[in-house]
N, C-alpha and C positions, 0 to 999 in steps of 0.2 A: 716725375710723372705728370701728362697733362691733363688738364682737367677734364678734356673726353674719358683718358684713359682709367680717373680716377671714380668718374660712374660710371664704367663698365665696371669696373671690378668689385663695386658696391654691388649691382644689380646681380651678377655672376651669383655673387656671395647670398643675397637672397633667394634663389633661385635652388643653390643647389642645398640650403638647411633643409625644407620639407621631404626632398629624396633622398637626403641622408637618415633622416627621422625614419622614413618608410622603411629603407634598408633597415634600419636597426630594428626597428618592430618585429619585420623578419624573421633574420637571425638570433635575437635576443625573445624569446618567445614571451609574453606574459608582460612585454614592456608598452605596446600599444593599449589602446583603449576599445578594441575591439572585445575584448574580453575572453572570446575563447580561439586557441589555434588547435587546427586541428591536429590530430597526433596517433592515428592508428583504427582499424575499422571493426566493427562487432555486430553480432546478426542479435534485432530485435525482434522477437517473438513472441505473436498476441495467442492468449491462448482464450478461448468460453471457457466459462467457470462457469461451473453447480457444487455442490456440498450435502455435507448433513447438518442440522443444526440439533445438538442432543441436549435436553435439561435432567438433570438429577438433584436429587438432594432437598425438593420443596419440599412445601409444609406436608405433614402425613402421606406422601410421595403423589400426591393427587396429581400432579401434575408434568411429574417423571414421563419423559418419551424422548423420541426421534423425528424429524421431519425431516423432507426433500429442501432444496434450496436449489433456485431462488423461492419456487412454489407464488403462485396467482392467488392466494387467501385476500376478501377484501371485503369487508362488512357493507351491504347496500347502505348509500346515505352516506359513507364514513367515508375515512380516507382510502383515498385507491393505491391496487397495488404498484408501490418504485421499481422502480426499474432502471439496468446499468446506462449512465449517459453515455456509455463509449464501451472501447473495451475492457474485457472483465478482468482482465492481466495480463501486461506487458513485462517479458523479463528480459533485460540486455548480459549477452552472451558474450564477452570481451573475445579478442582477436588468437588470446592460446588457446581457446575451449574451457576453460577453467574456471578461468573467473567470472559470477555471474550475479547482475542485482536485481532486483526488481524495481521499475520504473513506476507504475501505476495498478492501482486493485481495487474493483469495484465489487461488491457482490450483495445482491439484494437479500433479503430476508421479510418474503410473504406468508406467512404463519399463522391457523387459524388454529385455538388449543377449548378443546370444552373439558370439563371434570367435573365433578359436584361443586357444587357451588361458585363455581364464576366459568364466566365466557372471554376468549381471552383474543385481540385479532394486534398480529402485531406486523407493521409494515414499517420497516428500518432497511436502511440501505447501508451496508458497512463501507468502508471508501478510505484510500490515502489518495489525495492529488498527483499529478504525475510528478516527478523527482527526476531527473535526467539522471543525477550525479549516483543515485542510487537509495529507494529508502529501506532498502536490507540488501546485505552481501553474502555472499558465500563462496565456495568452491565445488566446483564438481568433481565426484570420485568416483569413476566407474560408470554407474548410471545413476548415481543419488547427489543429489544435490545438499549440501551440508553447509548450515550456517554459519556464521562467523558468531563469535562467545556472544551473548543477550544472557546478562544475568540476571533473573527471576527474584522478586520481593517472596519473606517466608510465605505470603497469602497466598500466592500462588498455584493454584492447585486444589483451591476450594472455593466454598459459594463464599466466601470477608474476603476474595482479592476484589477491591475498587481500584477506580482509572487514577487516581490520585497515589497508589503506590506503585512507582515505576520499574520495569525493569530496563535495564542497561544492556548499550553495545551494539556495534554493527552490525550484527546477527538477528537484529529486532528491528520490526519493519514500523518507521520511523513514522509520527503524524497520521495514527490511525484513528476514526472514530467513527459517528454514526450521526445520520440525519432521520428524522419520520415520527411516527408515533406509534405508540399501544393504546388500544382499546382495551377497558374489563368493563364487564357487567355482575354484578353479583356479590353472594355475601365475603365470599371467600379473597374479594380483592384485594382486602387489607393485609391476609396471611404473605401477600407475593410483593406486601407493599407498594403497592400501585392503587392508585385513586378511581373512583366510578368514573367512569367514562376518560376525557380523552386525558394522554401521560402524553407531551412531547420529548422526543428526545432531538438535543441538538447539540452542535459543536460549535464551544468546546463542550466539556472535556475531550481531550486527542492523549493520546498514550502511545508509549512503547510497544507493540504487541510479538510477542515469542511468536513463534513459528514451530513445528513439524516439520522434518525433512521432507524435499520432493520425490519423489522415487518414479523414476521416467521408466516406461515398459520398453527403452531400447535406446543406444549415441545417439541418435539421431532427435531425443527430445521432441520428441511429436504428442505424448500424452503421459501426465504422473499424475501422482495420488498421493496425499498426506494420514499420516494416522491424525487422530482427533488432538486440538489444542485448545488451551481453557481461554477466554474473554473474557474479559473483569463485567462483574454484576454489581453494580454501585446500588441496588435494593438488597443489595446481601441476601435474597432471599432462595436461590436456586445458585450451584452448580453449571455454569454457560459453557458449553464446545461448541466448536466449529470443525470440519475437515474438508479439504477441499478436494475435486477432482478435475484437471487442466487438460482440452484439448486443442492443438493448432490450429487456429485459422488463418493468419498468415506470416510469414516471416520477412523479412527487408534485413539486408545489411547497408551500412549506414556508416559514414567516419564518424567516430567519435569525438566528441569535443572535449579542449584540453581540463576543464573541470573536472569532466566522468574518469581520464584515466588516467588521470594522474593526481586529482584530489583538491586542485586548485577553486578560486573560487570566482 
């Protein structure tokens, strides 16, 4: 071979490794460094959220009730009421109709509480960041949306579950907590374990949180409703629910990236 002919076939050989690399990225999916391929399409659906926020179980029940949620309660002078940075739930609907996670959940908690002896203003925003790959799964059966196993610690289900006893599983909407604060005033503050004046609450602590089925008023997933599910109260001092009610505001279908459906990372 001559020596032209010997840098051409060097330079050839440089030339064609990067387009080999590319092919094989390709075809070998997950071997590039792009990180996700895409792999199949799923309709994202942002839905408003509101709720009820219900306590039971305080001291000599003074303080047992129900409130609206998100609710504009905000003590003059104090903190004002939060409000969702975005939207208040996004849930991805995979490409059989079946399978389905929740992406993002925002939902404010503006709560003004009087009883005998204390004034109570509580402004917390509940929230998991957005999660592409899914931070709770399920399936849909019919019109109800049914989670994947979240098994529940004994507390569960009374005012001694704290964020510190976890429950398990993909069925439990993953990295959930709370930002904001409580306001009390009065004698009774100490009975709810909370301090005169301002309680911050911040994250961490994040937890596991079980969930309620969704129950959609039709296929088409345009509006559900949950029965009530308990939140850990780290003052052990009340019984916490939540239940949520979802309506559509808008839908996108969207390829899904190789992470979300297939599990990769």
């Amino acid at each position: 071979m001559t020596r032209a002919a010997s840098h051409f076939a060097r330079a050839a050989s440089h030339a064609v490794r990067p387009l080999l690399a590319l092919v094989l990225a390709v075809i070998l999916p997950g071997t590039g460094s792009a990180g996700e391929i895409e792999c199949g399409r799923a309709q994202f659906i942002t839905y408003r959220l509101v709720g009820r926020f219900k306590l039971s179980e305080t001291a000599l029940g003074t303080c047992d009730g129900e409130w609206p949620l998100p609710g504009s309660a905000m003590r003059a002078g104090g903190t004002p009421a939060v409000g969702a940075r975005g939207p208040n739930l996004v849930l991805r609907v995979d490409e059989d109709g079946k399978r389905a996670a929740i992406v993002s959940f925002e939902l404010p908690q503006n709560v003004h509480q009087e009883a005998v002896g204390n004034d109570v203003y509580t402004n917390v925003l509940h929230f998991v960041p957005t999660q592409i790959r899914g931070a709770a799964t399920g399936t849909i059966v019919g019109t109800t949306l049914l989670w994947d196993i979240c098994v529940t610690p004994p507390s569960y289900g009374t005012k001694r579950w704290a964020s510190s006893e976890l429950a398990t599983g993909p069925g439990c909407l993953a990295n959930f907590g709370d930002s904001g604060n409580i306001w009390c005033s009065g004698w009774a503050c100490g009975l709810g374990n909370l301090k005169t004046g301002d309680n911050p609450v911040t994250r961490p602590p994040v937890w596991n949180q079980p969930l309620s089925s969704f129950k959609f008023d039709g296929s088409d997933l345009k509006n559900f409703t949950t029965d009530f599910f308990d939140v850990p109260n780290d003052r052990k001092s009340a019984r916490t629910q939540l239940s949520l009610r979802g309506t559509e505001v808008k839908r996108t279908v969207e390829t899904t990236p190789d992470c979300a459906c297939r599990g990769g990372s």
